[in-house]
C-alpha positions in Angstrom: 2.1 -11.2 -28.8 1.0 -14.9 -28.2 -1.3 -16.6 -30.2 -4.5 -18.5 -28.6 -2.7 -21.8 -27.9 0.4 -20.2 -26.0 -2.1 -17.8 -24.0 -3.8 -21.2 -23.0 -0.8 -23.4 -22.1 0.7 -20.2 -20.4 -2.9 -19.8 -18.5 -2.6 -23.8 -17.3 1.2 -23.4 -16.6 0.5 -20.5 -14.0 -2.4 -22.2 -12.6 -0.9 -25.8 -11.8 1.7 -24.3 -10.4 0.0 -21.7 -8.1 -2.0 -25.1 -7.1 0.7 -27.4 -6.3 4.3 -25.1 -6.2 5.7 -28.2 -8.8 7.5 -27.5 -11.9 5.1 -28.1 -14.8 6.0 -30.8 -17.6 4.5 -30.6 -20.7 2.3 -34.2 -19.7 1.1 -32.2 -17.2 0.7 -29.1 -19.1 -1.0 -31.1 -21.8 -3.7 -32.5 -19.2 -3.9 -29.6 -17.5 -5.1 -27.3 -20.6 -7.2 -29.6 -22.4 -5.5 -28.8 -25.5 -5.0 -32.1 -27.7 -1.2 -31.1 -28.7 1.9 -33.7 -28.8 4.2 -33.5 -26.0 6.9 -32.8 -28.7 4.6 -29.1 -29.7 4.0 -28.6 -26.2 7.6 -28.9 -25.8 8.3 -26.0 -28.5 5.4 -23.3 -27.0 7.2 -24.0 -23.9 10.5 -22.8 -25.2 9.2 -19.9 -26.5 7.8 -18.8 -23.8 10.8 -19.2 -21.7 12.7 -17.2 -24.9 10.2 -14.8 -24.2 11.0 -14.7 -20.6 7.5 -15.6 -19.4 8.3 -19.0 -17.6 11.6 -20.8 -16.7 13.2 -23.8 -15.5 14.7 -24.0 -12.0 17.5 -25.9 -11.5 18.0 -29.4 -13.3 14.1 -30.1 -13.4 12.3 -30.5 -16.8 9.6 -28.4 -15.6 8.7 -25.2 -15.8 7.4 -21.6 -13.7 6.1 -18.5 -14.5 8.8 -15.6 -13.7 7.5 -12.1 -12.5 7.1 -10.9 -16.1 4.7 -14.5 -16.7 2.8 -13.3 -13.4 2.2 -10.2 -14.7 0.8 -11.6 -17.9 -1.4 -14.1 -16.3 -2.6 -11.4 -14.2 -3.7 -8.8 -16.5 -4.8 -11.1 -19.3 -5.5 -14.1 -18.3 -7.0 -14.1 -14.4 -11.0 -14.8 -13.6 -12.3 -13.7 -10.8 -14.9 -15.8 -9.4 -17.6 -14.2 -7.0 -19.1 -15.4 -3.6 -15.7 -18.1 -3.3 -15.7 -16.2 0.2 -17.7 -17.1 3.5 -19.6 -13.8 4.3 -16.9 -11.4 6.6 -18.5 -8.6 9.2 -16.1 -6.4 10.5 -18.2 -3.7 12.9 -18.2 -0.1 13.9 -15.8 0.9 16.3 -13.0 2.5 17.2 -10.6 3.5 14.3 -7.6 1.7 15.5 -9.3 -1.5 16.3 -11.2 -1.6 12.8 -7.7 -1.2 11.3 -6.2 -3.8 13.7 -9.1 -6.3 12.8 -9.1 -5.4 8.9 -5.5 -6.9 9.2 -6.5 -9.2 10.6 -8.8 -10.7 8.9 -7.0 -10.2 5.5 -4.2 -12.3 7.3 -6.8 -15.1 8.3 -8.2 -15.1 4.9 -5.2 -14.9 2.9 -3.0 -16.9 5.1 -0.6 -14.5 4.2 0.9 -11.1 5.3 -2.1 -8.6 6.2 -1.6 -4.7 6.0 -3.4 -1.1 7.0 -2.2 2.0 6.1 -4.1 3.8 9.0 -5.9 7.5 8.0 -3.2 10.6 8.4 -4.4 12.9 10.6 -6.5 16.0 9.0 -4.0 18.2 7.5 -6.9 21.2 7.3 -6.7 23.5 10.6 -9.4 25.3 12.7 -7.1 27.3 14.4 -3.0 28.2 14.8 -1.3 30.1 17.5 2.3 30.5 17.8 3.6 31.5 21.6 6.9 33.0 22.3 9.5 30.3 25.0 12.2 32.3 25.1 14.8 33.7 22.6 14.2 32.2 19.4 11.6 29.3 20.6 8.3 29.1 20.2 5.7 26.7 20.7 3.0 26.3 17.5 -0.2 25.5 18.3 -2.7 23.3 15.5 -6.0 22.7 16.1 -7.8 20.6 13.2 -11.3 20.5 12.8 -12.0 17.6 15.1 -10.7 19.0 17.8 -7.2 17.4 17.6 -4.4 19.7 19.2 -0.8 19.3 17.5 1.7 21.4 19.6 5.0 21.5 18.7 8.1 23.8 20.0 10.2 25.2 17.1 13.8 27.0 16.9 13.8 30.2 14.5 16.5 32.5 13.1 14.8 35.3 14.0 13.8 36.5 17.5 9.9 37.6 17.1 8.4 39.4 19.8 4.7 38.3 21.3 3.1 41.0 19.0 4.6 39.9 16.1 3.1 36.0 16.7 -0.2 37.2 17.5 -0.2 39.3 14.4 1.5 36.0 11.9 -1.6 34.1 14.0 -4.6 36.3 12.8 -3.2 36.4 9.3 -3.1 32.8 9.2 -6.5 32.3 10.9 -8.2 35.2 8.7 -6.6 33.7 5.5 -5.9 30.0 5.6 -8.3 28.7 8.1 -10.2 25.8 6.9 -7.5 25.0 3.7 -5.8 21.9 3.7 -2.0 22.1 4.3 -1.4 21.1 0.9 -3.2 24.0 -0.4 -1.6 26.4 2.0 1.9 25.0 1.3 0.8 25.8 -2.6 -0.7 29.4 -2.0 2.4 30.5 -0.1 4.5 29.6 -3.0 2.5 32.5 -5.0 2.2 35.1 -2.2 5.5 34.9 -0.1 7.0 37.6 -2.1 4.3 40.3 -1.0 3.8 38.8 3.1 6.0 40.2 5.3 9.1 38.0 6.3 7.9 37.6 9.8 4.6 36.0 8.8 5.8 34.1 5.9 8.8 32.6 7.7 6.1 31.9 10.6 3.5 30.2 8.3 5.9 27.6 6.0 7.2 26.7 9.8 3.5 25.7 10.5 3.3 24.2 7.1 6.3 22.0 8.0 5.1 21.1 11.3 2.0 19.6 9.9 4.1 18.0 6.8 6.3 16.2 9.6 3.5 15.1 11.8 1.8 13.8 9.0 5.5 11.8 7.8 5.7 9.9 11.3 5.2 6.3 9.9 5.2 4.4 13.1 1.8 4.0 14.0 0.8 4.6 10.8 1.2 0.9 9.2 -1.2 -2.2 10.9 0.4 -5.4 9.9 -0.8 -9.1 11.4 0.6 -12.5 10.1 4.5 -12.1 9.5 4.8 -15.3 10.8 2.8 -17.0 8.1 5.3 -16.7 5.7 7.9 -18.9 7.7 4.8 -21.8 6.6 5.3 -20.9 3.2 7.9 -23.8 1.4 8.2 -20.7 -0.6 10.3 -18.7 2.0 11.2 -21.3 4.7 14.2 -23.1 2.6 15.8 -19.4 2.2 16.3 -17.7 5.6 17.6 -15.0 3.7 14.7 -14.1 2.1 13.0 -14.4 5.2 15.2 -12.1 7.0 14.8 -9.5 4.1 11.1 -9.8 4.1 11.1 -9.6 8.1 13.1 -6.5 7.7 10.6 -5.2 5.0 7.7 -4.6 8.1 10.0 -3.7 10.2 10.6 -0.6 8.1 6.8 0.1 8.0 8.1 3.7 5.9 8.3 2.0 2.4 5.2 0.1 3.1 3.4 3.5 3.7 5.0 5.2 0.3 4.2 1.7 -1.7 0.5 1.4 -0.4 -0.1 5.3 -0.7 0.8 5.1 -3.9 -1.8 2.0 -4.5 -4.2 4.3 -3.3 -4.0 6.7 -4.9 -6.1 4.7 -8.0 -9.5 3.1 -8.0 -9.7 -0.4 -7.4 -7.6 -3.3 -6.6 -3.8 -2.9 -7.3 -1.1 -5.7 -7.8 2.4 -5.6 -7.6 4.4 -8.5 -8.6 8.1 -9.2 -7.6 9.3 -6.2 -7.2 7.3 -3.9 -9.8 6.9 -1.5 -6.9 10.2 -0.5 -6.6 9.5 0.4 -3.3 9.3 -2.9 -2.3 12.2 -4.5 -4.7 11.2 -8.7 -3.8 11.4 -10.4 -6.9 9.4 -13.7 -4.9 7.1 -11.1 -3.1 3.8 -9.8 -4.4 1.3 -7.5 -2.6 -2.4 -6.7 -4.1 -3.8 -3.6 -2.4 -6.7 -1.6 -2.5 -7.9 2.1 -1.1 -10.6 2.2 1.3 -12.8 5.6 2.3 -14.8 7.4 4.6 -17.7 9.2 3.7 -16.7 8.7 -0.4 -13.0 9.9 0.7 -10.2 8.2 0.1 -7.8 8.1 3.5 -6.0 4.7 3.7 -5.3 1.5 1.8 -5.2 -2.5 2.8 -3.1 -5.4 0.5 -1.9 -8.8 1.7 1.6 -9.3 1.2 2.7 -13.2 0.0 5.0 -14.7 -1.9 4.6 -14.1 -5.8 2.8 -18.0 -6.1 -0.4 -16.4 -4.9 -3.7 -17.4 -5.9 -4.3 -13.9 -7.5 -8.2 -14.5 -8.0 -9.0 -14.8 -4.3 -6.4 -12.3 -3.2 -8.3 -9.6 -4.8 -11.5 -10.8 -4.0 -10.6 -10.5 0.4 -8.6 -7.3 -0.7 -11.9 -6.0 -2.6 -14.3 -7.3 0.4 -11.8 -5.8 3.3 -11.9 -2.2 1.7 -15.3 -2.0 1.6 -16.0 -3.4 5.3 -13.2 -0.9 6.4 -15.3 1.8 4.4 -18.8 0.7 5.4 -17.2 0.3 9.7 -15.5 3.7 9.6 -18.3 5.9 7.5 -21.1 4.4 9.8 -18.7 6.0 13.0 -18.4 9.3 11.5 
């Protein structure tokens, strides 16, 4: 545990160098926290924290920055965040893709960073199934959500089911399931399986999987604006590498989805600092996310992705502010 005067020279090392991206000397550090201490006990705090990991010198310089670990300290015990820093945002009703396309937007444009949407999934509870017969052993499914959106997909079986038996697995779906989430159905099969016949089980977990892999399609799933801000960054732009591993990151938009599901899946803003997520294992990146909802449900996420030497405090304040415009732009549609 630090004591009060390590909390506040660790507080005014993070903070200078979030400011100005220098290594922090202890004159600095000393004018910085207000704190009448001699260079020579600034000097010592400084060496503990670095024995504890929290700070560290790069290279040759007598300065020193927070590491991930320091970040995360700062950020849970030591960050104020200020209200109203931000000019008032509007972001208005219209069509779902273009709120999410705007939402990154404007998270880029705030944050001068990386902005990203995790877009809705598509309902996964069904109005109506039908299963038709191709030819021997192929069958087109038929999923009809509650909206009115059609999912049809052709399938390959084991077994070669006549027309009868697919209208028969059909009704049994639509007279049991109808109106059940996917989830739930997937769940409720696992209890009755044993007493359906094999015909209509084997037919229902293949509708149960058609909906899990339409729902799994990541592509158009992820809305991201402002790559190119991070070549700006003196953070990133004297290590192409980095760059190219962080340009490879949103190209593979699935481990953005699993990382910022996972954010949403709590209330709230959410940080991750250099590579916490695991899913996202950058130990210069950090991303602060938070879940948005339509009518007081929770069916996406936004975050701004940067580089670890983030002003945290205003990061969560356009992350907090763009969830609830996406929330208030999408509710007032429905």
């Amino acid at each position: 545990m630090l004591d009060d005067r390590s909390k506040m020279l660790m507080k005014a090392l993070v903070e200078r160098y979030i400011a100005d991206g220098q290594p922090v000397g202890s004159r600095t550090l000393s004018r910085q926290s207000g704190l009448e201490l001699s260079p020579a006990t600034i000097r010592n705090v400084m060496a503990d924290l670095e024995d504890m990991g929290l700070i560290v010198s790069p290279h040759t310089s007598a300065g020193r920055i927070p590491t991930a670990r320091g970040y995360r300290l700062f950020v849970d015990t030591m960050l104020t965040v200020r209200k109203g820093d931000l000019p008032a945002q509007v972001l208005a009703p219209d069509q779902p893709q273009k709120v999410l396309t705007k939402a990154a937007g404007l998270l880029s444009n705030l944050s001068q960073f990386v902005g990203v949407v995790v877009a809705p999934r598509r309902s996964s509870v069904f109005r109506h199934i039908e299963f038709l017969r191709l030819s021997e052993r192929r069958l087109l499914v038929i999923i009809v959500s509650p909206n009115g959106d059609v999912q049809n997909r052709v399938i390959f079986t084991e077994t070669d089911y006549s027309q009868a038996e697919l209208v028969e697995a059909a009704n049994f779906l639509n007279s049991h399931y109808v109106g059940m989430a996917i989830e739930q159905v997937s769940a409720r099969l696992q209890q009755e399986v044993e007493s359906l016949r094999s015909e209509i089980a084997a037919l229902m977990q293949a509708a149960v999987a058609i909906n899990n892999e339409e729902n799994d399609q990541p592509d158009d799933g992820v809305v991201i604006s402002g790559e190119r801000n991070l070549l700006a960054l003196s953070d990133f732009s004297s290590d192409m590498n980095q760059l190219r591993r962080a340009f490879e990151l949103f190209e593979q938009k699935a481990q953005l989805m699993r990382l910022l599901e996972v954010a949403g899946q709590a209330e709230g803003v959410r940080i991750f600092i250099g590579g916490e997520s695991q899913v996202v294992p950058f130990e210069d990146l950090s991303i602060v996310s938070a879940p948005y909802e339509v009518d007081g449900q929770v069916v996406g996420t936004v975050g701004v992705i940067g580089p670890t030497r983030m002003a945290y405090d205003r990061m969560i304040q356009i992350v907090d502010i763009t969830s609830r415009l996406v929330s208030n732009a999408l509710s007032y549609q429905k």
